[in-house]
N, C-alpha and C positions, 0 to 999 in steps of 0.2 A: 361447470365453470371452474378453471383451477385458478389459486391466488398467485400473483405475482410472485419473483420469487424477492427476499428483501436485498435491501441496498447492500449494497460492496463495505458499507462505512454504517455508522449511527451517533448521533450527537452526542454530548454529555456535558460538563458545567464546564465550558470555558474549552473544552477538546471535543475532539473526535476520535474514536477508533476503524483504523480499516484493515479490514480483511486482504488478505498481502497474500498473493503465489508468486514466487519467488524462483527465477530461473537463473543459478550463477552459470558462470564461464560460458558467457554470452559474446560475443562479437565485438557491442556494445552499449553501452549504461542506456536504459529507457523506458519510459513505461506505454506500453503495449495499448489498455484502456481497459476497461471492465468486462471479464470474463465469466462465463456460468459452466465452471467443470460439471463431468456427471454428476457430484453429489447435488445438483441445482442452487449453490450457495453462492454469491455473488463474491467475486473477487477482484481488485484489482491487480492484472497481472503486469509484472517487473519483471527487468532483465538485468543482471550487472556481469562486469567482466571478471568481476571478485573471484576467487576459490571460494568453497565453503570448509573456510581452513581457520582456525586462530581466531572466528569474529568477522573474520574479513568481509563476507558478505553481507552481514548486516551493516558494518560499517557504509559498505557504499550504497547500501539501499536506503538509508539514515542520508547521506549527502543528496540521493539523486530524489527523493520525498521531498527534500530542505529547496531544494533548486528548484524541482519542478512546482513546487505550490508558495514558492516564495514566501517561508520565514526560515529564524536559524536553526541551524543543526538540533541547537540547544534545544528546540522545542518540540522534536521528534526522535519520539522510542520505542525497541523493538520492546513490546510488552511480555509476548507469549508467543511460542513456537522458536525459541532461538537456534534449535539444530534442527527445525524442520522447514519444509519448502511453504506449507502454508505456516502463516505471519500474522500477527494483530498488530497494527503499530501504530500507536497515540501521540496525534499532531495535534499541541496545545497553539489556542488563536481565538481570533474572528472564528465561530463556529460557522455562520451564514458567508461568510467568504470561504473559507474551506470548503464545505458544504456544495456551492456556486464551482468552485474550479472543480471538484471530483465530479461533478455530474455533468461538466462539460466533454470529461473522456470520451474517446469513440467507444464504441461496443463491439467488442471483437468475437 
């Protein structure tokens, strides 16, 4: 029997971190739902129209996090991975409400 593989995300005092793949110069701004690339690590996968030029893509990956899980901008950071396409990024909140909207993703 093999284990599950773990969550896209995991709690912590008052945030959450989520594992983020990151696909700029997209069509347009969206998130995709939770994906398991080969390495078996859970992801949620994102699209923006950004470059990945100056910030820009994490800038809009920061807005479209803030939007789609409704809080502010302010309360979402790219933590780790800034020039790369996988991402951490810490949405302070409602941990069980964050928690509740990421596990409603589809599974892609």
């Amino acid at each position: 029997m093999t284990a599950a593989p773990p969550e896209a995300w995991r709690a912590g005092a008052g945030h959450v971190v989520v594992n983020v793949r990151l696909t700029p110069r997209a069509d347009r701004d969206r998130i995709d739902g939770i994906a398991t690339p080969s390495d078996g690590r859970r992801v949620v996968a994102a699209r923006v129209r950004a470059l990945p030029d100056r910030d820009a893509a994490n800038r809009a990956l920061v807005a479209l996090i803030a939007k789609s899980l409704g809080v502010p901008r302010s309360a979402v950071t790219v933590v780790a991975g800034h020039t790369a396409r996988l991402k951490q990024v810490q949405i302070d909140g409602d941990v069980p409400e964050l928690a509740r909207k990421l596990a409603a993703l589809p599974v892609v």
